[in-house]
C-alpha positions as CSV (number, residue, x, y, z in Angstrom):
1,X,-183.3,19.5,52.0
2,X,-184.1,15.9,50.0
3,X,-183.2,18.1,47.0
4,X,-179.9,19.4,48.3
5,X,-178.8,15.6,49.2
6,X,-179.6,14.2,46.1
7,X,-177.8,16.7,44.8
8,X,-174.5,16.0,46.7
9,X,-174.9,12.1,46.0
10,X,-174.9,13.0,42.2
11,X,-172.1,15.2,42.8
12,X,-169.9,12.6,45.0
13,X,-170.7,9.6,42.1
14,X,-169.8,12.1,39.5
15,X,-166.5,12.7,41.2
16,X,-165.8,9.3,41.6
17,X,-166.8,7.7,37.8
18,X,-163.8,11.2,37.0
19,X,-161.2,9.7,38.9
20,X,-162.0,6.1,38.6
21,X,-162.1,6.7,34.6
22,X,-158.2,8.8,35.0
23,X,-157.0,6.7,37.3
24,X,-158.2,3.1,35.0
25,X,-156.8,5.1,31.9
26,X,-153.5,5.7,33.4
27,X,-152.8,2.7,35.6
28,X,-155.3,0.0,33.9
29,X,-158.4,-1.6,35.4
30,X,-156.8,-4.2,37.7
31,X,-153.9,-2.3,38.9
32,X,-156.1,0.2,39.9
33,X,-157.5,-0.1,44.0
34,X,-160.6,1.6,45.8
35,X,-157.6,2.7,48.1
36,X,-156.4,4.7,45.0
37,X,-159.2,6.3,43.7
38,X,-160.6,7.0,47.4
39,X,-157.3,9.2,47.7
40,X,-157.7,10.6,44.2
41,X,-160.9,11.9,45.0
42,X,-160.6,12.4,48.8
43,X,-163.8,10.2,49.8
44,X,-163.2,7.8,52.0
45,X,-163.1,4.1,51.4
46,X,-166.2,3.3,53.3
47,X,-167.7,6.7,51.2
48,X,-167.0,5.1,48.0
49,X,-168.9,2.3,48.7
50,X,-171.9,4.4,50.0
51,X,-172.2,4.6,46.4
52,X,-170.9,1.7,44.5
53,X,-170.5,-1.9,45.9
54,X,-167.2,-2.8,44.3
55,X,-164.2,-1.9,41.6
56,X,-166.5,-3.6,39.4
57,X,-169.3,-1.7,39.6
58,X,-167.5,1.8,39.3
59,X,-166.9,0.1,36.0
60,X,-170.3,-0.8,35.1
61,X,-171.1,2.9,35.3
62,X,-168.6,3.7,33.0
63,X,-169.7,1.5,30.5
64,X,-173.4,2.5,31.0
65,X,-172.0,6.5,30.4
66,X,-170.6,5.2,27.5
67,X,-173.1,3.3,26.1
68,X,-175.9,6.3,26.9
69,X,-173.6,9.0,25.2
70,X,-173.3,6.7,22.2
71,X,-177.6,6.1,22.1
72,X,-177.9,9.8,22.3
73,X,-176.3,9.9,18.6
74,X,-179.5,8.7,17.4
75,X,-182.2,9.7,20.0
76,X,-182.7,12.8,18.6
77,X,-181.9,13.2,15.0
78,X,-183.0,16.7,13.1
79,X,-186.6,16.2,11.6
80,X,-185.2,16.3,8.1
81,X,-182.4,14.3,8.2
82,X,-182.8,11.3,6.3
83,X,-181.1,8.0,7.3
84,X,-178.4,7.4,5.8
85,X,-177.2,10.8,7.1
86,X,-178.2,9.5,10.5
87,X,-176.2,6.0,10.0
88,X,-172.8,8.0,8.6
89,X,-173.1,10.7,11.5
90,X,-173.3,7.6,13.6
91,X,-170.2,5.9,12.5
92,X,-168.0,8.3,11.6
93,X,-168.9,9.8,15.0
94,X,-167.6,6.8,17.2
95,X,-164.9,6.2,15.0
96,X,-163.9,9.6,15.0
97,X,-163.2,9.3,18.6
98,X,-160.8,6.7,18.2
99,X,-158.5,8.9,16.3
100,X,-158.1,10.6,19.8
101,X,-154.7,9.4,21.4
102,X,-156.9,10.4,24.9
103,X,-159.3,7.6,23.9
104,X,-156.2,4.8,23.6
105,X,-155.9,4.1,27.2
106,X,-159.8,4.0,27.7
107,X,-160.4,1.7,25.3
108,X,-157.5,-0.8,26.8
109,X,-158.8,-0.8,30.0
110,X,-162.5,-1.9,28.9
111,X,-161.1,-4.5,26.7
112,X,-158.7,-5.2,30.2
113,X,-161.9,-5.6,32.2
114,X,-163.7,-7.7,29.9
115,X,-160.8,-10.0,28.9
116,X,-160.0,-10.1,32.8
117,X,-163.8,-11.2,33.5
118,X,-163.4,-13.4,31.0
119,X,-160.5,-15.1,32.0
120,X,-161.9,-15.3,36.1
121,X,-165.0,-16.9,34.8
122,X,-167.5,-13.8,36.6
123,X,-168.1,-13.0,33.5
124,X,-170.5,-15.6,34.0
125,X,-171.7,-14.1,37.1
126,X,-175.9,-12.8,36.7
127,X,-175.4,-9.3,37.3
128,X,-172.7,-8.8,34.9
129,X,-173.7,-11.0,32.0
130,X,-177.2,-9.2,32.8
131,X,-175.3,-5.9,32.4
132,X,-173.1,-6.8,29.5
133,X,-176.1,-8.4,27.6
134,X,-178.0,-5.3,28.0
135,X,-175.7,-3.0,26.9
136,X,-174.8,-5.3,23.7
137,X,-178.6,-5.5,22.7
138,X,-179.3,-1.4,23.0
139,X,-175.9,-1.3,20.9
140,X,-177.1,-3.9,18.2
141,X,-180.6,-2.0,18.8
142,X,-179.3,1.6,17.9
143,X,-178.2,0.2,14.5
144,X,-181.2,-1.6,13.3
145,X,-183.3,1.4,14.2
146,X,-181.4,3.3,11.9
147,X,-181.4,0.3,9.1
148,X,-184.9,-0.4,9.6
149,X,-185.8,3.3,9.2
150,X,-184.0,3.5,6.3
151,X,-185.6,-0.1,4.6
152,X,-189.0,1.9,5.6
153,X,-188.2,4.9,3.2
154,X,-186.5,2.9,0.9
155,X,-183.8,4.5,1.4
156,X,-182.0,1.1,2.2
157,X,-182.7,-2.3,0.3
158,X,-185.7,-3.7,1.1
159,X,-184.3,-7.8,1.6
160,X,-181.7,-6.7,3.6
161,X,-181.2,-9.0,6.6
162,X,-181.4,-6.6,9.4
163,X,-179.9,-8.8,12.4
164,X,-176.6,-9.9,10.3
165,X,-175.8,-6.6,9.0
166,X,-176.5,-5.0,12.4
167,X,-174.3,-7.3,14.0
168,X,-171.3,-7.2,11.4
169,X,-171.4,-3.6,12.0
170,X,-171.0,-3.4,15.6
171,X,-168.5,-6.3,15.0
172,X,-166.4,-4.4,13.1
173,X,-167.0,-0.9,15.4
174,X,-165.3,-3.2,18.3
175,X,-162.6,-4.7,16.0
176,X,-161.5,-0.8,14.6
177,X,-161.3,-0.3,18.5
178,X,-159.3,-3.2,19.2
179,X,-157.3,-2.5,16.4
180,X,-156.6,1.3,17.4
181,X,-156.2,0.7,21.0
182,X,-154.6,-2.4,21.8
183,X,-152.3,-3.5,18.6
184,X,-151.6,0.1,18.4
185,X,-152.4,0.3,14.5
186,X,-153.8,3.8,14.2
187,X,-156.7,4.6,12.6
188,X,-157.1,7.2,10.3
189,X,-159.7,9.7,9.2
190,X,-159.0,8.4,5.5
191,X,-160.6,5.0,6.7
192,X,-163.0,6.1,8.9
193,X,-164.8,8.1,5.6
194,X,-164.2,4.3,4.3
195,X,-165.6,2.8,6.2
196,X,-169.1,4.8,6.2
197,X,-169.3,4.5,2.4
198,X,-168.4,1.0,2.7
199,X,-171.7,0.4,4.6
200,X,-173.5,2.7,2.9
201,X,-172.7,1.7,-0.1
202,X,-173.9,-2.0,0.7
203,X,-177.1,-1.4,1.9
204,X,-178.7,2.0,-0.3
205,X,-181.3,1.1,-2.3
């Protein structure tokens, strides 16, 4: 029976990170109400937060989904695949996804949530700056794992400074993203293959 409820709690979240992610996508972050995705998913107000404390925090799970998906890239690369294979798979796989006109809205509304957070001062609040800090540093992480993997086989230059180049890389991830989904300058495969050789380029031994 403990199985079976667990189970139906997964199930219930599940449902409502779906409709909360629609519903953000189509109507943005902040005109979107628990009212509206407690009728989107048929749960009732008080059942949404069973599971999640606030608006906020159905956010938060987003963002972790997100961020887990994007980790799994490189948790489990093919034993022969060297690293610079890994770091273009990596790249051209996120930016890939931005050439997706499904993947416009999403990316306004996170960029909507932070700004808004931002502007409100919470940003500033523990949990979130916990959250946010967290997710920044296993982002930064994921790319000087690769780096450093590649400096190891010498693959990669062996004076390269790991934290700069990690961090001007995730920089510019965010800024292509920004770019694509808020000024509306599309972003094409053309540049995405760029991009990777760009990188690449600047950092093989």
């Amino acid at each position: 029976m403990p199985k079976i409820s667990h189970q139906l709690k997964e199930s219930k979240i599940s449902l409502i990170i779906e409709h909360a992610l629609n519903l953000f996508s189509e109507k943005g972050y902040n005109n979107t109400t628990i009212d509206d995705i407690a009728q989107s998913t048929g749960i009732s107000k008080g059942g949404i937060y069973v599971h999640f404390k606030s608006k906020e925090d159905i956010f938060c799970a987003i963002a972790k989904e997100v961020t887990i998906n994007r980790h799994a890239l490189i948790s489990n690369p093919p034993m022969d695949q060297d690293y610079q294979t890994q770091l273009k798979f990596y790249l051209e796989t996120i930016l890939g996804s931005y050439l997706q006109k499904e993947n416009f809205r999403r990316i306004r509304f996170s960029f909507e949530f932070w700004i808004s957070k931002q502007i409100d001062n919470s940003i500033k609040k523990t949990e979130l700056k916990e959250f946010n800090n967290n997710r920044f540093v296993l982002m930064l992480q994921d790319i000087k794992t690769m780096i450093k993997g590649g400096i190891v086989s010498k693959e990669f230059k062996p004076d390269l400074d790991l934290e700069s180049i990690s961090y001007i890389i995730l920089a510019a991830i965010d800024g292509m993203a920004f770019y694509t989904g808020i000024m509306d300058q599309n972003l094409t495969e053309k540049q995405v293959h760029c991009f990777s050789k760009l990188v690449l380029d600047a950092i093989k031994n």
